[in-house]
C-alpha positions in Angstrom: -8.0 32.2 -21.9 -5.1 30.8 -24.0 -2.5 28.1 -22.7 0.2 30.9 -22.6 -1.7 33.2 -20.7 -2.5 30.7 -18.8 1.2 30.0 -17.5 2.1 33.6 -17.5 -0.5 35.0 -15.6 -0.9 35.3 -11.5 -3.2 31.7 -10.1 -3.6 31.1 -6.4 -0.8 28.3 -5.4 -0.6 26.2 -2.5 2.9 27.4 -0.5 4.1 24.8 2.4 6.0 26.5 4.8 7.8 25.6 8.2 5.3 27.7 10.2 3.1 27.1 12.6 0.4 27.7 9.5 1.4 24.8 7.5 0.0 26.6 4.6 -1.1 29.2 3.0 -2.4 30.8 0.1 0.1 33.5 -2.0 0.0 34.9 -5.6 2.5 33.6 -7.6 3.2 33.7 -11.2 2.7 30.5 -12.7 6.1 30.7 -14.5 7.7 31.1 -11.3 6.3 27.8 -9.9 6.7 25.7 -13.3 10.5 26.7 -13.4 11.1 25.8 -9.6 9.3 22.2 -10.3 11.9 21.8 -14.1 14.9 22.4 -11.9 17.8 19.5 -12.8 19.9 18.5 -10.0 20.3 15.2 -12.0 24.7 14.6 -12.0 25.5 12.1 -15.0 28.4 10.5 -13.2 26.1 9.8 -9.9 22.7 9.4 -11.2 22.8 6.1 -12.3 24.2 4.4 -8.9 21.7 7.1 -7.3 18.5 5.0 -9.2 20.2 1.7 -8.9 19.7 2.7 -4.7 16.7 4.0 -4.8 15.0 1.4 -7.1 16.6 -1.5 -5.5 15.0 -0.2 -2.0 11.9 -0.2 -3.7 11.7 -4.1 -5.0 13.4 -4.9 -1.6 9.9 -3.0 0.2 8.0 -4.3 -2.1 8.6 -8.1 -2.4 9.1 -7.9 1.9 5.7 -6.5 1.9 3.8 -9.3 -0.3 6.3 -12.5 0.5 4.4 -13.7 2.8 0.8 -13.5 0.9 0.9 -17.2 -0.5 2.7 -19.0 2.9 0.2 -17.5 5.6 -1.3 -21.3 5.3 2.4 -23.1 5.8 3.6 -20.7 8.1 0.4 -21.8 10.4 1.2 -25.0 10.2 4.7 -24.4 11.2 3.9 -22.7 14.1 0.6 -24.0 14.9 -1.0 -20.5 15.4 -3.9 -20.3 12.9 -5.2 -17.6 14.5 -2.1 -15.0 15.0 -0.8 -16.2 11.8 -2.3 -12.8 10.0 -0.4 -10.5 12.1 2.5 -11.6 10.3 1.5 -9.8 7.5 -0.6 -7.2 9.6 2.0 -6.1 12.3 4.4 -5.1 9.0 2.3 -3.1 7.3 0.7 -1.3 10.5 3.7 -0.2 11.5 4.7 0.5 8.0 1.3 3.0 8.4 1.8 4.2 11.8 5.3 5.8 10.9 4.8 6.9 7.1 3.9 10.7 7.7 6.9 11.5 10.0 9.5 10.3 7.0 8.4 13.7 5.0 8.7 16.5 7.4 11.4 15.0 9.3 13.2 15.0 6.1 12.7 18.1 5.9 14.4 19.1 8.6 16.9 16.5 8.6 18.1 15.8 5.5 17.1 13.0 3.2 20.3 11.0 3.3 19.8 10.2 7.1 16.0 9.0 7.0 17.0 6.8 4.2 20.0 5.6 6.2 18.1 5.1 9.3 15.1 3.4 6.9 18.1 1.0 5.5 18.9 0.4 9.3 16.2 -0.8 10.8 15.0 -2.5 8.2 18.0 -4.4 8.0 17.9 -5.0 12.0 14.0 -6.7 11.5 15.4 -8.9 8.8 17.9 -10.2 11.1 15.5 -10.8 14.2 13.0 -12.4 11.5 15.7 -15.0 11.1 16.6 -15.4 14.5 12.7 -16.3 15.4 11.6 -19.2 17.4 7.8 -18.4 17.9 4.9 -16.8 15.8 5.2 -14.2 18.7 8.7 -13.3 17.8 8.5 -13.3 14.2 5.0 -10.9 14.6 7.5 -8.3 16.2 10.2 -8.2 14.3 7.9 -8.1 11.0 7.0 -4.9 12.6 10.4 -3.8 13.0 10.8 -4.2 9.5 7.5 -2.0 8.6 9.1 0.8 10.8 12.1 0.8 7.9 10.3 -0.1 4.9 8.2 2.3 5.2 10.7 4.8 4.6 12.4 2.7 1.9 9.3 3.7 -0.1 8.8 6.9 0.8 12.2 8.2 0.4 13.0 7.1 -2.7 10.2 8.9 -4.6 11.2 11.9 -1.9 14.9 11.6 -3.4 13.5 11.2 -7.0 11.5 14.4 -6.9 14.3 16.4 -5.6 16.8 14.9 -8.3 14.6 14.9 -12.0 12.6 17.9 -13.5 8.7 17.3 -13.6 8.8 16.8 -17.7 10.8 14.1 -16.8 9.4 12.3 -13.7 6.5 10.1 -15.5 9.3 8.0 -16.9 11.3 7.7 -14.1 7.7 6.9 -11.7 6.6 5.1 -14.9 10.0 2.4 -14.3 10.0 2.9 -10.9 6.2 1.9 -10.7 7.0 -1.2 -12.5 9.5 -2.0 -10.4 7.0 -1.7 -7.8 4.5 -3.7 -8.8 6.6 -6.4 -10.3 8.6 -6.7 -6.7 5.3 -6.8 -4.6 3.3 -9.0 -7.3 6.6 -11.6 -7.3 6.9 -11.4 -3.7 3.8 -14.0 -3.7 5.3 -16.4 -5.6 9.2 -16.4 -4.5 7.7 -16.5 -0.7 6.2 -20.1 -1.6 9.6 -21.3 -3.6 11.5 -19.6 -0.6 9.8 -21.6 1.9 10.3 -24.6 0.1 14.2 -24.2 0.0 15.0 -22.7 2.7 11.9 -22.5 5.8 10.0 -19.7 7.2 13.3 -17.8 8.3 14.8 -17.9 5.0 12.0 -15.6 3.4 13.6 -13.3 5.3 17.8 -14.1 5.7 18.3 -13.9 1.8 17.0 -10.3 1.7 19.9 -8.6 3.7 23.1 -8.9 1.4 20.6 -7.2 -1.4 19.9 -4.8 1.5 23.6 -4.3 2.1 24.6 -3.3 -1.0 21.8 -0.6 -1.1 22.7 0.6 2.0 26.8 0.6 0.4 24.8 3.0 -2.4 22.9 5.5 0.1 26.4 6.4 2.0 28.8 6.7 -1.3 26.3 8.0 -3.7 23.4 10.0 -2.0 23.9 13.8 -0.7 21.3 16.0 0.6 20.8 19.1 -1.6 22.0 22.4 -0.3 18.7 23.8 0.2 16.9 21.1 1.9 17.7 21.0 5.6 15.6 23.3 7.2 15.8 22.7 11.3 17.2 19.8 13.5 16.0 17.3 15.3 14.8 19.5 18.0 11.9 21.1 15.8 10.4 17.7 15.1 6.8 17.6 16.4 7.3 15.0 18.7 4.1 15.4 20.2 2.1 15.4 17.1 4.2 12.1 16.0 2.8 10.3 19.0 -0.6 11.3 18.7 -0.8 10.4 14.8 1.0 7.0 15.6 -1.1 6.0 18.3 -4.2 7.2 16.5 -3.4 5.4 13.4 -2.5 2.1 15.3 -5.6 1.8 17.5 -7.8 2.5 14.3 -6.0 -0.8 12.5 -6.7 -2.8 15.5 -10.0 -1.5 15.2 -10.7 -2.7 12.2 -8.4 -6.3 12.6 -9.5 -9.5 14.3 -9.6 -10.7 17.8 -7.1 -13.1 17.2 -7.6 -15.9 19.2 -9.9 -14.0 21.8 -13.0 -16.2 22.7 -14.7 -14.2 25.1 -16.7 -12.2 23.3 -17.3 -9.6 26.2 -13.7 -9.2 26.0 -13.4 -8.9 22.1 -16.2 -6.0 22.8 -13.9 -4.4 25.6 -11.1 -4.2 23.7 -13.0 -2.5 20.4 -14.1 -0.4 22.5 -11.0 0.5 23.9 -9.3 0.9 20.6 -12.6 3.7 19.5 -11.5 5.7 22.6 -8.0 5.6 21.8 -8.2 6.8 18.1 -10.8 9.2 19.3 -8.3 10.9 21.8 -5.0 10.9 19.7 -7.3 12.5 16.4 -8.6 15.2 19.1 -4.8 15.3 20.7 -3.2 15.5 17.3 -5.3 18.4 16.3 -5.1 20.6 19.2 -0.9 19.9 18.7 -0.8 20.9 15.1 -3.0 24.0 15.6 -1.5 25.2 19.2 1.7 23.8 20.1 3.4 22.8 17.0 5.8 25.4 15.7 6.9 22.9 12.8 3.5 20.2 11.9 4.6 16.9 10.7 1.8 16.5 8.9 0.6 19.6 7.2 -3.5 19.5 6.9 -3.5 21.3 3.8 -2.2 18.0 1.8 -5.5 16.9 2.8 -8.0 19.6 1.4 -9.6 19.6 -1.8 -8.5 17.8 -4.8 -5.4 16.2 -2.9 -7.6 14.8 -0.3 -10.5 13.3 -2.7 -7.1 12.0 -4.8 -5.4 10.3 -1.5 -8.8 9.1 -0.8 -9.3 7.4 -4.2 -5.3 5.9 -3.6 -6.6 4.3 -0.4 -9.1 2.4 -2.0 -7.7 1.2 -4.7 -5.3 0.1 -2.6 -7.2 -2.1 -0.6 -8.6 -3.1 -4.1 -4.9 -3.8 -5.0 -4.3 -5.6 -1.6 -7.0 -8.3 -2.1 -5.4 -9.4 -5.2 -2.1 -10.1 -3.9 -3.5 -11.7 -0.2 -7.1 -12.9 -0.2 -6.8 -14.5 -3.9 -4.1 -16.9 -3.0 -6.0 -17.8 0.3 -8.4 -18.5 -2.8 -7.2 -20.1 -5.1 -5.7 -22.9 -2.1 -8.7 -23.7 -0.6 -11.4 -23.2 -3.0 -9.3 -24.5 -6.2 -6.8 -26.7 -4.6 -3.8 -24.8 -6.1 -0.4 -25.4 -4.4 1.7 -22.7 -2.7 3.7 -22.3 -5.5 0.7 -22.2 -8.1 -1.0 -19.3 -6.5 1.8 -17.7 -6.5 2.1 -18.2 -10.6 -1.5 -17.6 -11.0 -0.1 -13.5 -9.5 2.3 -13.4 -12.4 -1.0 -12.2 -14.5 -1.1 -9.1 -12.3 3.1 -8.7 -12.1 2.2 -8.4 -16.2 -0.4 -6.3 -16.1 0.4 -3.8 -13.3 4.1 -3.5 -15.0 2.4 -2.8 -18.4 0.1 -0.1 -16.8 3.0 1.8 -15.0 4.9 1.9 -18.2 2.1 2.8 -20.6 1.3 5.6 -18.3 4.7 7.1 -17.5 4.9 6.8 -21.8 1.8 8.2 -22.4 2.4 11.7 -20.3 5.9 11.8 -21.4 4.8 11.8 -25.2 2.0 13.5 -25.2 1.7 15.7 -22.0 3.5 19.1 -21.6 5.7 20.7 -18.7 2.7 23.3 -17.8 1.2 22.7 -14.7 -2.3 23.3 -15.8 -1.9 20.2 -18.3 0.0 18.0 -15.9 -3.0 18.4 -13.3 -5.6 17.9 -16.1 -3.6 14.6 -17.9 -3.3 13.0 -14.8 -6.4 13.5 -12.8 -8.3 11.9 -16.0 -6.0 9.2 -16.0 -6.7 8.7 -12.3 -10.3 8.8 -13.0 -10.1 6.4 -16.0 -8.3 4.0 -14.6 -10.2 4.0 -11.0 -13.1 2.7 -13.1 -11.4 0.3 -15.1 -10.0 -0.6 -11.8 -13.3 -1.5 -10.5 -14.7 -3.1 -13.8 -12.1 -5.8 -13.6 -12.9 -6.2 -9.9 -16.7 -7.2 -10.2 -15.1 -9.4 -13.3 -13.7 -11.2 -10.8 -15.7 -11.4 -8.3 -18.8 -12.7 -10.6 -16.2 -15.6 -11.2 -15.4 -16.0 -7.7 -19.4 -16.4 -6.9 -19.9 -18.6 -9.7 -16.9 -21.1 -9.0 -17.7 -24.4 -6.8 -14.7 -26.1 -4.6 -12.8 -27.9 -6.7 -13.4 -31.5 -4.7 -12.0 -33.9 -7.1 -10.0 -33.4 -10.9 -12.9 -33.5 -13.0 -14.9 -30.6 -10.8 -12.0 -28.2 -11.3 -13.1 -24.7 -12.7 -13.7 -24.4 -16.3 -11.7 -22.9 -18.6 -14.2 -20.2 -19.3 -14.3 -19.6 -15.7 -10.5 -19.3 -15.0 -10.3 -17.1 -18.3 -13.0 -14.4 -17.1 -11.4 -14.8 -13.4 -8.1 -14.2 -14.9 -9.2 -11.5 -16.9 -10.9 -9.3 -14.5 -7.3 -9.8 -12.3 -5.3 -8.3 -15.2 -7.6 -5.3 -15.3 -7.3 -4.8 -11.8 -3.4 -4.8 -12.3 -3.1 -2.7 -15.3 -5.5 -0.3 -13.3 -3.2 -0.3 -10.6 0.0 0.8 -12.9 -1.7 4.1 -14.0 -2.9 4.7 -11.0 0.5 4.8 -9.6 2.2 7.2 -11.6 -0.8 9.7 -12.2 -1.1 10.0 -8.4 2.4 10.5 -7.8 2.7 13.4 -10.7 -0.7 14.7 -9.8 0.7 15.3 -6.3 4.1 16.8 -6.9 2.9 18.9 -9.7 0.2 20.4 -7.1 2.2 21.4 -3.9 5.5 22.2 -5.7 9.3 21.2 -5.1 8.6 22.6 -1.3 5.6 20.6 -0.6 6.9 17.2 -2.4 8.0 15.6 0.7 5.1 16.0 3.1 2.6 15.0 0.4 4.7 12.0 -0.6 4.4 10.9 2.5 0.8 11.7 2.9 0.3 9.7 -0.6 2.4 6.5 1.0 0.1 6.3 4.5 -2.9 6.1 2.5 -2.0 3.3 0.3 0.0 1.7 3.2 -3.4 2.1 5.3 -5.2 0.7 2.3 -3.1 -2.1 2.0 -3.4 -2.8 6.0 -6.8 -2.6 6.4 -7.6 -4.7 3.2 -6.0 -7.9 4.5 -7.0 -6.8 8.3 -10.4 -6.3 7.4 -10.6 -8.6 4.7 -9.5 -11.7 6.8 -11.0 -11.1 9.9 -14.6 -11.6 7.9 -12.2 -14.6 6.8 -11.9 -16.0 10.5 -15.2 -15.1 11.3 -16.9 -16.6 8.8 -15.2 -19.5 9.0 -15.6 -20.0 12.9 -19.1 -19.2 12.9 -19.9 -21.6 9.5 -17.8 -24.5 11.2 -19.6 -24.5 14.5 -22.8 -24.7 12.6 -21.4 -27.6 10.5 -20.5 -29.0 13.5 -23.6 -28.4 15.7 -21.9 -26.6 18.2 -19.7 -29.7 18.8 -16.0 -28.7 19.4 -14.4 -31.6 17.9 -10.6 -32.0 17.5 -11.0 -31.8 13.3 -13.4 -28.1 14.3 -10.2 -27.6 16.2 -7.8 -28.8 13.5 -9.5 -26.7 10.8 -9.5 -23.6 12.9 -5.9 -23.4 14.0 -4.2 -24.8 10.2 -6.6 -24.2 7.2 -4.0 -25.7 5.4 -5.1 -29.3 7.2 -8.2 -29.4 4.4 -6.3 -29.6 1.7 -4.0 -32.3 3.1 -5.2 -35.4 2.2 -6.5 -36.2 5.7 -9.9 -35.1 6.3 -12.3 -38.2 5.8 -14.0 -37.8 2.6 -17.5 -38.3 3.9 -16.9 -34.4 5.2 -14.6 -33.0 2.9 -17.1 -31.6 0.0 -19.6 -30.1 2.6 -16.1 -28.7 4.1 -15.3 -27.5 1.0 -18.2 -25.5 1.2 -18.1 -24.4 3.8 -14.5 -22.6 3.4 -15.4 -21.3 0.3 -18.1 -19.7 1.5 -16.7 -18.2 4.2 -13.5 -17.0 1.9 -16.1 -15.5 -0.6 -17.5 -13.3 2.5 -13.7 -11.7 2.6 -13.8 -10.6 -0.5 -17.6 -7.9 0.4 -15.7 -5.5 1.5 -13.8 -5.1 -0.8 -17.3 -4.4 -2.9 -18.0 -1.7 -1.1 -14.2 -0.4 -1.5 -14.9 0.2 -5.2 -18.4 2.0 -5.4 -17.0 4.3 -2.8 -13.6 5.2 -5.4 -16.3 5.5 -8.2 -18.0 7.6 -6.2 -14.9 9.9 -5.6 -13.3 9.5 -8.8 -17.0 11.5 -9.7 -16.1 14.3 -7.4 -12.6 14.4 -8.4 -14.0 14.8 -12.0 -16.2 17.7 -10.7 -13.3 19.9 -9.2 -11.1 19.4 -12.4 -14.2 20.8 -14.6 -14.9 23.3 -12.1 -11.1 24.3 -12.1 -11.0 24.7 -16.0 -14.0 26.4 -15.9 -12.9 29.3 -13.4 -9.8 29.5 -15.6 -11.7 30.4 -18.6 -13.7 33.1 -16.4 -10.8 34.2 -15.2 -9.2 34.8 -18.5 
């Protein structure tokens, strides 16, 4: 079967519609669909100030989301909460989770000008309670304030995007807008710790509004719904179905996070279990909604099936992969190396590079050499996805083989080697550059799939599965952290609950301080770099399990070419 047959003949499409059946499946010419996805709405006057909005929203997410990964240790000690101190970072990013599918569909049916706004809002509104903190308690909720709006800052922009640019053109614009990304949430690691040096812990957060002022000065002169894209009000939201999927997806992450301070280990198991039987209910609950009572879904199941699914799936994980990098490694490199705040945070810079290089070269790459027909866009990106999931996990186990070999560095002359920090650096970069292809060839793969009437709803079904990969990363990631750690320090100990077991537990940042007698510190050394070496498992497992989907997703692309040329 020839390319121009091909486009010209009759293919089974995926259709989204308002119904109660989400989807459905329609014969449509191929010409039909690839002229719908090249429409321009692009205005030469506006355009400019339109990316200038939507792009500064994205660094504005993305360095809120990260800014905290290098100051969890000084933030600890400012507070004194050791063992809360994670749901800093945690509490943003679940809520960023919990509310990411309802931005697509309610858009929908609203109008994409007012979810930004209200996105802008809030976010805005977190930012200022962030400042106006007193307690770790405090700044825990308003961090998740912020999550509820930077969830949408995320989402909406590459929503807006779609709408705006042809799909011959939208590598490029993903390709910048990628790096943008990944350069905002890799230098969010290191401006946190020279942040918090300057100005405190509330000043990580007060010096983001006038940035988020002028965006939101942006959305209201320069953004404007297209004429076709409201489709209902604010009555036909699934309100029902929202609750259920927000409820579901929270109890799951505090499944999978610590106990926090919890000692009683009879009530560490209640509460799991309680957490089980609440994602349990809202997953049935959420089901029986979409198939029975919703006459609009906000979460259309078919964005889940078949290729999409195995391709949201394989986002997840490399998210989580992603995630590590930017939170566990700093952890890391403080205790284990004896790097300062700030230093970490430099030592990131090598994925800022890398990731920024990746989302480029990609977005160049299928701009030069791919073509506006569907059937190529799907085929380019899903090998680049596959490609660069295994690179992805190449430069992982680089890494990690480096992390294993490395001892504590104790004094100057037992710091790592150089041909240490160069493999450990290297298998970070990979990791990074992985990351920027990964980006944009999931993006395109999923618009070029569903179509200009899908975009939305599988945008946002794209965002909650990195956002849950990023939050169950550092959730799962450092509660094998803090239970490592507790459970190697009571043996140290011998069960004795001293006042430095005590010290250590509740500010990690108190080994590093000069002040722990040196008859203990090696063998404490050890100790915590053991423990932060167990964080970094899961994480192993993350990455056989992408490889093991990138295979499948490689199977449904061959079987997909293959039934075209039968089809011929």
């Amino acid at each position: 079967m020839s390319e121009e047959e091909y486009r010209t003949g009759s293919i089974e499409l995926e259709e989204f519609h308002s119904s109660k059946h989400e989807s459905t499946v329609s014969s449509v010419p191929a010409t039909q669909e690839e002229e719908d996805l090249e429409k321009d709405f692009r205005d030469p006057k506006t355009f400019p100030f339109i990316l200038l909005s939507l792009w500064l929203n994205t660094s504005i997410c993305a360095v809120d989301g990260t800014i905290i990964s290098t100051t969890m240790n000084e933030i600890a000690s400012i507070f004194q909460e050791a063992s809360k101190v994670t749901w800093v970072a945690t509490a943003y990013m679940l809520t960023t989770c919990a509310v990411q599918p309802l931005y697509g569909k309610t858009s929908d049916l609203l109008g994409r000008k007012k979810c930004l706004l209200f996105a802008e809002l809030v976010f805005i509104i977190g930012l200022v309670m962030c400042g106006m903190a007193r307690t770790i308690d405090q700044l825990i909720v308003a961090r998740a304030i912020c999550g509820v709006g930077g969830s949408g800052l995320g989402a909406m922009c590459n929503i807006i995007l779609s709408d705006l640019a042809p799909l011959s053109q939208r590598s490029i614009y993903w390709g910048w807008g990628s790096v943008i990304w990944g350069f905002s949430q890799s230098v969010g690691g290191p401006l946190g710790g020279l942040l918090l040096n300057w100005f405190g812990v509330r000043g990580l957060f007060v010096v983001q509004i006038p940035f988020c002022l002028f965006s939101l000065f942006l959305t209201v002169k320069y953004i404007h719904d297209l004429s076709d894209q409201k489709e209902g009000t604010w009555r036909d939201i699934d309100f029902a179905g929202s609750f259920c999927l927000i409820c579901g997806i929270s109890a799951f992450i505090f499944l999978c996070s610590s106990s926090g301070d919890v000692a009683d280990d009879s009530a560490i198991s209640l509460f799991k279990v309680g957490c089980f039987l609440v994602t349990s209910l809202s997953v049935v609950g959420f089901i029986y909604v979409e198939k029975n009572v919703a006459a609009k879904s906000i979460l259309p199941t078919a964005v889940l099936k078949g290729s999409l699914g195995v391709i949201s799936f394989i986002y997840g994980l490399a998210s989580m992969l992603s995630y590590v990098g930017l939170f566990v490694v700093p952890l890391y490199l403080q205790l284990v190396w004896g790097v300062s705040v700030a230093g970490s945070g430099g030592y990131i810079m090598y994925a800022v590079i890398s990731t920024s290089m990746g989302s480029f070269g990609s977005g160049w790459l299928l701009r030069r050499y791919g073509t506006p027909d569907k059937g190529a866009t799907l085929f380019n990106t899903g090998m680049m996805l596959i490609g660069s999931t295994l690179t992805n996990t190449l430069g992982f186990f680089v890494m990690f083989k480096s992390i294993l070999e490395i001892k504590p560095a104790f004094k100057d002359e037992e710091s790592p080697l150089p041909g240490q920090k160069l493999w450990f650096l290297l298998g970070f970069a990979v990791m990074g550059l992985s990351t920027g292809f990964q980006n944009v060839s999931v993006m395109l793969y999923t618009v070029a799939k569903v179509g200009r009437k899908g975009q939305a709803a599988s945008t946002s079904v794209t965002f909650l599965f990195r956002s849950l990969g990023n939050v169950l990363s550092v959730s799962i990631s450092l509660s094998v952290f803090v239970a490592s750690l507790k459970r190697k320090l009571k043996a140290y100990f011998q069960e004795q609950q001293s006042d430095l077991y005590r010290k250590l537990l509740k500010e990690n940042a108190f080994l590093r301080s000069g002040e722990v007698p040196s008859d203990q510190l090696k063998d404490l050394l050890q100790v915590f770099r053991n423990a932060i070496t167990n964080a970094f498992w899961p994480s192993v497992v993350c990455s056989l399990l992408s490889v093991i989907f990138a295979g499948v997703l490689f199977a449904m692309i061959r079987r997909s070419r293959r039934f075209a040329g039968l089809s011929a």
